[in-house]
Structures are given as structure tokens and as C-alpha cells.
C-alpha positions as CSV (number, residue, x, y, z in Angstrom):
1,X,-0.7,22.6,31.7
2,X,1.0,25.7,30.2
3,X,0.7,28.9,32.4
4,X,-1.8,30.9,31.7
5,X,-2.5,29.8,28.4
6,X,-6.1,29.4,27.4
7,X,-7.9,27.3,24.0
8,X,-10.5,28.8,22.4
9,X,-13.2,27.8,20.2
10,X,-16.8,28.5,18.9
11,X,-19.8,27.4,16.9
12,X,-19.7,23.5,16.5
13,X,-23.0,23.5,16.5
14,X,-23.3,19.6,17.7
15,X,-26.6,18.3,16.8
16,X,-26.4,19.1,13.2
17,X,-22.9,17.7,13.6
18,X,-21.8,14.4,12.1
19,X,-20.3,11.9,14.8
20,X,-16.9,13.0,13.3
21,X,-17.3,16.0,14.4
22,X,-18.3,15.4,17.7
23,X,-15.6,13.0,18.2
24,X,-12.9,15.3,16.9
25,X,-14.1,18.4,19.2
26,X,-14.0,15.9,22.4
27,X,-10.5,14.7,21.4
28,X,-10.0,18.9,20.8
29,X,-11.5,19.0,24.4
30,X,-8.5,16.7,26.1
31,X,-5.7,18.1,24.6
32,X,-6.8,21.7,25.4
33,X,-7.3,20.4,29.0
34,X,-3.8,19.0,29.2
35,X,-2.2,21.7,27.3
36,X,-4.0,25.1,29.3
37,X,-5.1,26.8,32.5
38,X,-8.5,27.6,31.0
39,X,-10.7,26.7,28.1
40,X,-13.3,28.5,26.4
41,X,-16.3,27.7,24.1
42,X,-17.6,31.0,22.8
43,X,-21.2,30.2,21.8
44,X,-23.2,27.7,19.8
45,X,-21.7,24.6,21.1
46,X,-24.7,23.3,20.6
47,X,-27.1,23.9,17.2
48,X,-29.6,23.9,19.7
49,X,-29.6,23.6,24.0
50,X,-32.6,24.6,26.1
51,X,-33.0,23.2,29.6
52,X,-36.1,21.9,31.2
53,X,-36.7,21.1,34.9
54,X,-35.7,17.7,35.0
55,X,-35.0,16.7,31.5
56,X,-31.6,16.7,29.5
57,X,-31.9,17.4,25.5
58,X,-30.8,14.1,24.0
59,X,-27.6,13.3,22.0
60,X,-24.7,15.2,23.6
61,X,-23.7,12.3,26.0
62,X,-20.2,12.8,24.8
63,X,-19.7,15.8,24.8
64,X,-21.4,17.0,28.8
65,X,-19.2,14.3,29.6
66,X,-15.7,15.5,28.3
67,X,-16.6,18.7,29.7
68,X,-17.5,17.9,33.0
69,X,-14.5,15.6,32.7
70,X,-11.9,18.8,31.9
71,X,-13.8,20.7,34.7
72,X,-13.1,17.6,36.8
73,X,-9.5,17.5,36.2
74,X,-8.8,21.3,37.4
75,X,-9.5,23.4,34.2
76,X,-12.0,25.7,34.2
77,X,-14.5,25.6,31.2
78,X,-16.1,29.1,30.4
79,X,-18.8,29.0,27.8
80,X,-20.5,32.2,26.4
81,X,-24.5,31.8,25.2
82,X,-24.7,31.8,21.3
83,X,-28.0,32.8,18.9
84,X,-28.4,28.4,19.4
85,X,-27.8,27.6,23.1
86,X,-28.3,30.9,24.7
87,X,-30.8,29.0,26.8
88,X,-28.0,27.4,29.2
89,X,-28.3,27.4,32.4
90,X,-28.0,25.3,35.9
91,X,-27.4,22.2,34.4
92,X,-24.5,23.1,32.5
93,X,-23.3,25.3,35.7
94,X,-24.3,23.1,38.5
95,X,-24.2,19.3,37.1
96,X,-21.3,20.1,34.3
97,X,-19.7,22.6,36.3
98,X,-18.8,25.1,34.0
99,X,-19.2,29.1,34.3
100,X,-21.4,30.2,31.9
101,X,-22.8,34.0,30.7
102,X,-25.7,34.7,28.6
103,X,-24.3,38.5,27.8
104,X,-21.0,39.9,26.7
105,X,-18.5,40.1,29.5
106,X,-14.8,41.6,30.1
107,X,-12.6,39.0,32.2
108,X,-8.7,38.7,31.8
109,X,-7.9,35.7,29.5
110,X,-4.3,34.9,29.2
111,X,-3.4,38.3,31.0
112,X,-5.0,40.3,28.3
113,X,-8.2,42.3,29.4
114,X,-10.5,40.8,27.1
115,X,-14.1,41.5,25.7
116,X,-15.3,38.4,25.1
117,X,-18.9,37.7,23.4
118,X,-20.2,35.6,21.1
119,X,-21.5,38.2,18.0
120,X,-25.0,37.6,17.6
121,X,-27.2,41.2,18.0
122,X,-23.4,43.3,18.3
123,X,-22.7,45.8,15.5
124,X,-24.9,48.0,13.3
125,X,-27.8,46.6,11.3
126,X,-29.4,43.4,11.4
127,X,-32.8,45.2,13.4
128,X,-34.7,42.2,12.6
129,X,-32.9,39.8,14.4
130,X,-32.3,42.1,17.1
131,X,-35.6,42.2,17.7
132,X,-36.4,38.6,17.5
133,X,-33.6,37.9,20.0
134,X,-35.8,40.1,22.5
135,X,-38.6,37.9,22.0
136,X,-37.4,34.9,22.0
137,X,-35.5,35.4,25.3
138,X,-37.8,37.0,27.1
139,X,-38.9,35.0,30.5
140,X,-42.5,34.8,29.3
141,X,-41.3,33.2,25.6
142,X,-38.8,31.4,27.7
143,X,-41.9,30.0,29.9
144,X,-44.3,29.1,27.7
145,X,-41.4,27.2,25.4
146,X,-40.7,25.6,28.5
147,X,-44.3,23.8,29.1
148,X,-43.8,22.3,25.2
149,X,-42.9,18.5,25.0
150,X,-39.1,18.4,24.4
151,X,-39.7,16.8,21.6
152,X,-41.7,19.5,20.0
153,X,-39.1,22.1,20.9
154,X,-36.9,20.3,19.4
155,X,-38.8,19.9,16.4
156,X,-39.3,23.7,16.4
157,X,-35.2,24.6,16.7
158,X,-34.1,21.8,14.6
159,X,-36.5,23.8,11.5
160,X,-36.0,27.3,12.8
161,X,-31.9,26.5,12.0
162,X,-30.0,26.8,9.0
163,X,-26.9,25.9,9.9
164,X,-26.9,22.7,7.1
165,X,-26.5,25.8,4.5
166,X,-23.3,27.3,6.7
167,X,-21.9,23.8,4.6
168,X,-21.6,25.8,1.7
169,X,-19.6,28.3,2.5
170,X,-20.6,32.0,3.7
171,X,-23.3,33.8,1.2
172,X,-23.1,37.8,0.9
173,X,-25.5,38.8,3.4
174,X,-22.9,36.9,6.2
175,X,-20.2,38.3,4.9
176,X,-21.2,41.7,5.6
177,X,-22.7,40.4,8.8
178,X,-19.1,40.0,9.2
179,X,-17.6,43.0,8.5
180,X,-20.0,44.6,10.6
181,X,-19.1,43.0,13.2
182,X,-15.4,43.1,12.9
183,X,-16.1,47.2,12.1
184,X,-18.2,47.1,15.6
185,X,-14.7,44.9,17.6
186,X,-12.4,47.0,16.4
187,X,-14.4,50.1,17.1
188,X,-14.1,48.8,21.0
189,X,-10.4,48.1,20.5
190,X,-9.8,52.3,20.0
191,X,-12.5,53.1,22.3
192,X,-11.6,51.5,25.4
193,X,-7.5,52.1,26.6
194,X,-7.0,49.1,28.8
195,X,-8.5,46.8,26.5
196,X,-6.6,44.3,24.8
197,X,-8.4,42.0,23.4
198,X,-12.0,41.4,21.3
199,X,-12.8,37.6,20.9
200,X,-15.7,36.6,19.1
201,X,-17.3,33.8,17.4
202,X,-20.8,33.6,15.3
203,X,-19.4,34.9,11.9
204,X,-18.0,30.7,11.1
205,X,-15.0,32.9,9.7
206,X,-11.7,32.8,11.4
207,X,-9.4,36.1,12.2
208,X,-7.3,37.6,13.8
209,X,-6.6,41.7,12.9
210,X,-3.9,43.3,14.8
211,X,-4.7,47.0,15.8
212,X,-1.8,48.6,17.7
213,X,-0.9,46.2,19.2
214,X,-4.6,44.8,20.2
215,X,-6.2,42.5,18.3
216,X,-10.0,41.4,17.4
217,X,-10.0,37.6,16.6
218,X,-12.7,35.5,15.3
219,X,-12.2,31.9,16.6
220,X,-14.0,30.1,13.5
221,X,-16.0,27.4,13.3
222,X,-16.3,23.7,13.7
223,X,-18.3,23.0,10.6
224,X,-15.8,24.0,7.6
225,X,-12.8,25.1,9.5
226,X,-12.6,23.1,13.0
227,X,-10.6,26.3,14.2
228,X,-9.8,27.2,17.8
229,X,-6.9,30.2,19.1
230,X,-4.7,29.7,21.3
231,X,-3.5,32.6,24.1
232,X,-0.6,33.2,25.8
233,X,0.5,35.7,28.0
234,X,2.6,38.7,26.4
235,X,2.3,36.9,22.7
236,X,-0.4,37.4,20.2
237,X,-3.5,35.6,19.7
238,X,-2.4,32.5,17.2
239,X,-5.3,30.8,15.1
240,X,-5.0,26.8,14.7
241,X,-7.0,24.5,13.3
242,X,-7.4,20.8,14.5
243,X,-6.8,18.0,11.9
């Protein structure tokens, strides 16, 4: 374990992942854990998570377990609810042990003060999926999805997501989605003096953009670019990508 350092990653989006890929982010998983104080996963680990009373979605075996694992051996695991898996809850907190926030939250991450959120909803525009993210997390919604079969929610999410197209490479509509949003993180970067540090996901396009001497990085995805960052105290942000 390194210092302070912490491993970051987003949007792997397991369950429309190919075993590969699965396999690779476990492997990822280890070597952050033996390599860093703290690791984080900054939304849409999963294409699609949803927790039930007493039943655990199917296929991510591998995965809980390497988590629960790295929690296991000393390293805390902090993941941050994407537009897939915002739905995480006690299971993943009580059973896998990790600490995880449905909303945008400032914690210190490598000694930097750091606003750390996922991307989904941030940012001018996109009012249609802002209002569909109220409805489809509101408790009632929330409720009545609950009393479905798992196998019909499932069913539901896995046609709802279009993450098979993110294969192809960003269209124009995302790339603006991600200029808004990097407009929106470095608009925080000048807005708030003692932060240091904007880390977001959701966009699948890695960055890092220096602004004084802050910096707004994107960590990426896991589905063209199996990128991560890596953070150390006092140095900046450095994007890698795992082979």
C-alpha cells in the first residue's frame, strides 16, 4: 500500500460486459488494493443493480466477491450511484462492506478536497432526463419496482439500456453531454477556493484538464477504454489504462 494514494474508476457497466471484462476489472480490483489506501468506483459498476429484500441480482459473483475481498483486506472501497446502479443500498454497504452515496459528495481523496460525483443530471440541459431521474428514484417508483419479479426488472433495465451502442464510440449528442459537463466541473473548480479537485465518470471519455493548478478529470470507461486515475498526495491526477 502506497500512502495515501487512491485508484479510481467508473462505468464498467458489468452485465452487458463480456467475461473479459469482468475478469480484467477484478484483476484491476487486486492490484489497486495492494497498490493504495483507498479505491473508488464512481458509478455504473453495474449496467444495472437494484436490491430486493432478500434476493441478490444474478451474475456479479466475481465481482461482490473481489470487493468484499479488498474491503476485507483493509482498503476501503467507496462507490458513488451511477444513472445504472443508483439503486445500491444495504447489501452492498452491510454484506460487501463498502461506503456508498447515492448524491454528489465532497470528501478529501489523496489530500485533495475533492467533489466527487458520478455526472448524470449535473450541468445545463438535458431536462428530460433530469426529470426522469426524479421519477424513477422516487420511493413510490422505487416501491412498486420493488414488488416486480426480479426477473421482470431485469427484463425492463436490460431494454431500457443502451450501453451495447457506447461500443461504437461516442455519437454527437454525448459529446456535448460532455462538454457540458466538463463546462459545469470546471465552473466549480473557480467557484469554490478550497477545492481541488472535480472527479467524474458517466461521459465513457477520459480527462484530465488542469485549471490553476486544480484539475477536473473524467476517469473513463471500462467498455472502450478500461481507464482508471490514479492520486497521490501533492502530484496531479495521472490517467492509466489497464491492459
Amino acid at each position: 500500500m502506497s500512502g495515501e494514494r487512491v485508484y479510481v474508476a467508473s462505468d464498467v457497466h458489468l452485465g452487458s460486459a463480456s467475461d473479459d471484462r469482468e475478469r480484467a476489472f477484478c484483476r484491476w480490483l487486486r492490484h489497486a488494493a495492494s497498490d493504495a489506501r483507498e479505491v473508488v468506483v464512481n458509478g455504473d459498476l453495474f449496467d444495472f443493480w437494484f436490491e430486493y429484500g432478500s434476493v441478490v441480482p444474478r451474475g456479479h459473483t466475481r465481482i461482490l466477491g473481489a470487493l468484499a475481498e479488498v474491503v476485507d483486506s483493509g482498503v476501503q472501497v467507496r462507490m458513488v450511484g451511477g444513472n445504472h446502479d443508483w439503486w445500491g443500498g444495504s447489501y452492498l454497504t452491510n454484506e460487501v462492506g463498502v461506503i456508498f452515496h447515492h448524491e454528489p459528495v465532497r470528501v478529501t481523496l489523496a489530500g485533495q478536497r475533492t467533489l466527487l460525483a458520478h455526472g448524470d443530471g449535473l450541468g445545463q440541459g438535458d431536462l428530460g432526463y433530469r426529470i426522469l431521474q426524479r421519477a424513477i428514484r422516487h420511493p413510490v417508483i422505487c416501491g412498486l419496482f420493488r414488488w416486480l419479479h426480479p426477473d421482470v426488472g431485469g427484463a425492463v433495465a436490460r431494454t431500457a439500456s443502451r450501453t451495447e451502442l457506447r461500443n461504437e464510440g461516442p455519437d454527437p449528442r454525448q459529446l456535448a453531454r460532455a462538454r457540458k459537463l466538463e463546462e459545469w466541473a470546471m465552473a466549480q473548480l473557480r467557484e469554490e477556493v478550497d477545492l481541488d479537485l472535480v472527479l467524474l465518470g458517466h461521459t465513457h471519455l477520459p480527462v484530465v484538464k488542469e485549471l490553476g493548478g486544480k484539475f477536473y478529470v473524467n476517469s473513463g470507461d471500462w467498455i472502450q477504454h478500461r481507464s482508471y486515475v490514479v492520486l497521490d498526495p501533492g502530484a496531479p491526477p495521472r490517467l492509466e489504462h489497464w491492459i
